[in-house]
C-alpha positions, 0 to 999 in steps of 0.5 A, a space after each residue: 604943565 604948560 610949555 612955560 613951566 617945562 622950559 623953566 624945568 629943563 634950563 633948571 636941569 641943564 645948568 644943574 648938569 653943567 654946573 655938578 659935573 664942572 666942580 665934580 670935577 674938581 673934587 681931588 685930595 687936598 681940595 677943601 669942602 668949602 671950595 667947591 661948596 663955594 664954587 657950587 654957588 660961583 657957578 649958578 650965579 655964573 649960569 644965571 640961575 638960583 640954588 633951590 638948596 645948599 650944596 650936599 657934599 657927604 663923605 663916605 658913610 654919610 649919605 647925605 645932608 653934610 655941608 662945610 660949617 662957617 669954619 670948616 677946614 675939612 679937605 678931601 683924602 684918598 680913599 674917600 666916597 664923595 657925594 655932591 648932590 646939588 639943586 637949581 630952580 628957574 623962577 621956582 621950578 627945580 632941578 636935583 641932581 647928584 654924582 658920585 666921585 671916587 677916591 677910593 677903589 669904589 668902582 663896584 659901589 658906585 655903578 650899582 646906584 648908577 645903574 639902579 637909577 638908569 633902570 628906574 627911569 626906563 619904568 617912569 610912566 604914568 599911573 605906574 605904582 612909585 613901589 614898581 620903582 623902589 623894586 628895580 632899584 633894589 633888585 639892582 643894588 642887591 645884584 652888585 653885592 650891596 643894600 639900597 638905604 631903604 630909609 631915603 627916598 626921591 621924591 616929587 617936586 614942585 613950584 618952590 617945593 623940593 619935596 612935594 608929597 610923594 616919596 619915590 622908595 629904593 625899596 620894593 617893600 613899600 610905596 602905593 604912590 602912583 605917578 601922574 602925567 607931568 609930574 617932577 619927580 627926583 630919583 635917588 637910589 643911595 647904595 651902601 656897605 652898610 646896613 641899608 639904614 642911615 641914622 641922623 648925626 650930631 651934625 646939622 648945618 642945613 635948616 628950613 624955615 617952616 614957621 614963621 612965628 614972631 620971634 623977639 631975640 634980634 639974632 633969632 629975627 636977623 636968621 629969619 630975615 636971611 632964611 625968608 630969602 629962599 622962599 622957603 627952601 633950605 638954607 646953609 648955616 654957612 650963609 647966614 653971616 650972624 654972630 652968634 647963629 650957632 646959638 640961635 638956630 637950635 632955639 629956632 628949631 625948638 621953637 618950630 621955626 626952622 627945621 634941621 637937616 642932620 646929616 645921615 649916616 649909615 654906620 661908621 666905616 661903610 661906603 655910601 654911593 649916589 646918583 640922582 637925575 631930575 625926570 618930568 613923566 610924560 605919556 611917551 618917553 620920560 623927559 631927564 632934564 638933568 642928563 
């Protein structure tokens, strides 16, 4: 990684922790998802800086993947588990960060995934097993209580690739990968009062595209057209600005065009909590660009 690449990584990372702890902020009862959705955005246009993927705001037992629909007139409640995971790029390179914010009498849930990822990134070095990792983070959840989800992961990232290749597990169970000098690396421990396993929801208002296949219908070409504008990163539904989107997208995804994100969910009636940071490995001590 040359001093230019690391600089844009780091400016990535600090207007993803401006921008996530400003609207975290403004997460309270009666405050609508699609306001700090859309504030999410103000603020990276406000900084000088792109989205690298659509704001995550998951309630709950929903770990991840949930965004507002064009519609949506869902608004926060007392009691409620928020996560906002965010993600910003300069000139392709990412920055993938979440926080947790507590509506609740969460706090316990809460420190265990923020304490499990303080104590991963203390182990980033090179060459190290990605499983060495995934135990820390498990050992950790487990003393508070609880369960990592051993079904999501971090993971690398690259040049206008949010998930380059190597997965890093929040489990000791599995994981051979091993980190090398410069590598990106997004770390993720998702801790839950559930059973340690999220599952996809009938919910899915973020899509990729992954193909790029002729299509014919004009709705189908116009999703296509606004979908290539992120280079290959994933898009809202929120965004698109199509009539009739809804109908359109899921013949894209059959088609092999686009790719869904549903949202995941553990079981009905769990709390879900989760912190992510941003971490270039290098040989001394690893670079956190989103703290």
């Amino acid at each position: 990684m040359n001093d230019t690449e690391l600089d844009y990584y780091i400016e990535a990372g600090k207007a993803a922790k401006y921008v996530l702890h400003k609207c975290a902020a403004e997460i309270k009862p009666g405050v609508s998802l699609a306001d700090i959705f859309d504030m999410v955005l103000d603020e990276f246009e406000a900084k000088g800086v792109h989205h690298s993927f659509p704001p995550n705001i998951s309630l709950n037992e929903c770990a991840a993947h949930d965004a507002p629909s064009p519609d949506d007139e869902r608004v926060f409640a007392e009691g409620d588990l928020v996560k906002l995971d965010i993600g910003t790029h300069v000139e392709g390179y990412i920055a993938d960060t979440a926080v947790t914010v507590d509506l609740g009498d969460h706090a316990k849930l809460c420190e265990a995934s923020q304490n499990a990822l303080e104590a991963a990134i203390k182990m980033v070095k090179p060459e190290l097993v990605v499983s060495e990792i995934g135990k820390v983070v498990e050992e950790t959840i487990t003393s508070y209580g609880y369960k990592p989800i051993i079904n999501l992961t971090g993971h690398a990232l690259a040049r206008y690739d949010l998930h380059h290749g190597l997965s890093i597990p929040n489990t000791g169970l599995f994981g051979n990968g091993v980190l090398r000098l410069d590598n990106a690396i997004a770390i993720e421990p998702f801790a839950t009062t559930g059973t340690g396993m999220v599952h996809e929801s009938g919910r899915a208002e973020i899509y990729q595209v992954v193909n790029d296949s002729p299509v014919r219908a004009p709705t189908a070409r116009k999703i296509m057209s606004r979908a290539e504008e992120m280079k290959g990163l994933p898009f809202a539904r929120r965004w698109l600005n199509v009539p009739k989107a809804e109908l359109a997208l899921p013949n894209l995804v059959r088609l092999g065009n686009l790719y869904s994100y549903h949202c995941l969910c553990d079981v009905p009636e769990s709390f879900v909590s989760q912190f992510e940071h941003t971490i270039i490995v290098t040989e001394d001590e690893p670079i956190v660009t989103t703290r």
